[in-house]
C-alpha positions, 0 to 999 in steps of 0.5 A, a space after each residue: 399842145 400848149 401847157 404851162 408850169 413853173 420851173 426853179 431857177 436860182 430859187 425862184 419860180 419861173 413861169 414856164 410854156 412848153 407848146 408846139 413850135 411853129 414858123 414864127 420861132 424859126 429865127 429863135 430856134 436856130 438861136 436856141 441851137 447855137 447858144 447849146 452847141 457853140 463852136 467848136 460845133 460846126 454850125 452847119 449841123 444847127 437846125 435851119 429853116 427848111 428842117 423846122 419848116 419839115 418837122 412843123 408840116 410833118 409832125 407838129 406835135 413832135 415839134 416842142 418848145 419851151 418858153 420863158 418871157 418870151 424867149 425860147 429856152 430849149 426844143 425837143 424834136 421826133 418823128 413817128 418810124 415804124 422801127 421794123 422798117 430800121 432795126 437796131 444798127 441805124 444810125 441818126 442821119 437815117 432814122 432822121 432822114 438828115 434832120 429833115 424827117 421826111 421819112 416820117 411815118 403816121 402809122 408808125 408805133 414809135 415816136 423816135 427822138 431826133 434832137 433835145 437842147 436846152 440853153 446853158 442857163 437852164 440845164 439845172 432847171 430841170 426844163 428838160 426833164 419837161 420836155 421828155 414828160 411832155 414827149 411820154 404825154 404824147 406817146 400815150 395821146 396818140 397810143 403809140 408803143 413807145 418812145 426812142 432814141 440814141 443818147 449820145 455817151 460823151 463820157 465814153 471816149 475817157 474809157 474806149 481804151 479800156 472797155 467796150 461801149 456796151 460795157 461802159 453803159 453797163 457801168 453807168 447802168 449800175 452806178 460806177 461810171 456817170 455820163 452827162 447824157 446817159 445819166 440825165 436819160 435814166 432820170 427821166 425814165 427811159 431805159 437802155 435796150 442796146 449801144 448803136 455803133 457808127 450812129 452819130 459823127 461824135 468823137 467824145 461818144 467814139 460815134 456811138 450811142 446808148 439805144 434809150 427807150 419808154 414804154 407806153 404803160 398802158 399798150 
């Protein structure tokens, strides 16, 4: 898969490439990874070369890039589950099999959605509004059900005292409360079906996630 399209950076036009990553990017998705999470992200949870390797020999096409001038600029990364193997209460080391995906599924329905970074520099260029379209494009191409995956709430950890996950989503949901990540998802089409508590070691989002999903409209 391999497209091309103009993003609005300062104004200007940019010409962007959003394709398949492949074992030559491996060195500049590992970059990519630790310009979006610096430290005091540990950078043990970066990306590294034997789980790219994995996500290309697996799934190729739920291994995305974006490109400008060479340089990669943000990734998306999924996986094929067939949800009824997980239920609602996973959590994200086992629906990504430790980022690994070798728990990857060809005849599962859902394209679950294990990772989506984008540079700092680019994150009001709506890149990564691209790589979800692109993602949806890939649900509809290969006919699955839908697309899935936990959004962190990094807004919540402000409120834990005063009202549960799934009661912040709701306010976010209605407009009272904006969260950085949640907000971002409902830009981009996805719709919330449930909170996962313990899905991710995440002390802003109180280790919970927003269950965000899209339907494949023509299923």
């Amino acid at each position: 898969m391999r497209k091309e399209l103009y993003l609005i950076v300062d104004g200007k036009p940019v010409k962007t490439i959003i394709r398949n990553y492949n074992q030559h990017d491996f060195e500049a998705m590992i970059e990519v990874q630790s310009v979006s999470f610096p430290p005091p992200y540990p950078s043990e949870l970066w990306w590294n070369k034997e789980q790219l390797s994995e996500h290309v020999s697996r799934f190729a096409a739920g291994a995305l890039c974006a490109e400008v001038d060479g340089r990669l600029i943000g990734s998306m990364t999924g996986l094929l589950v067939n949800m009824n193997d997980y239920g609602h209460a996973h959590d994200w080391e086992t629906i990504s099999g430790s980022g690994y995906i070798r728990n990857h599924n060809p005849s599962g329905d859902t394209l679950y959605v294990v990772d989506i970074c984008v540079i700092p520099e680019y994150r009001k260029s709506g890149i990564g509004k691209w790589l979800m379209q692109t993602m949806y494009e890939t649900v509809v191409y290969l006919g699955l059900n839908r697309l899935l995956g936990g959004g962190r709430m990094p807004g919540y950890g402000a409120y834990a005292e005063a009202m549960s996950p799934e009661e912040y989503l709701e306010k976010v949901i209605t407009g009272d409360l904006k969260d950085p990540v949640i907000t971002f998802l409902l830009r981009c089409g996805r719709m919330p079906v449930g909170v996962a508590h313990h899905y991710l070691d995440d002390e802003e989002s109180r280790n919970c996630a927003a269950m965000m999903e899209w339907r494949n409209p023509f299923k």
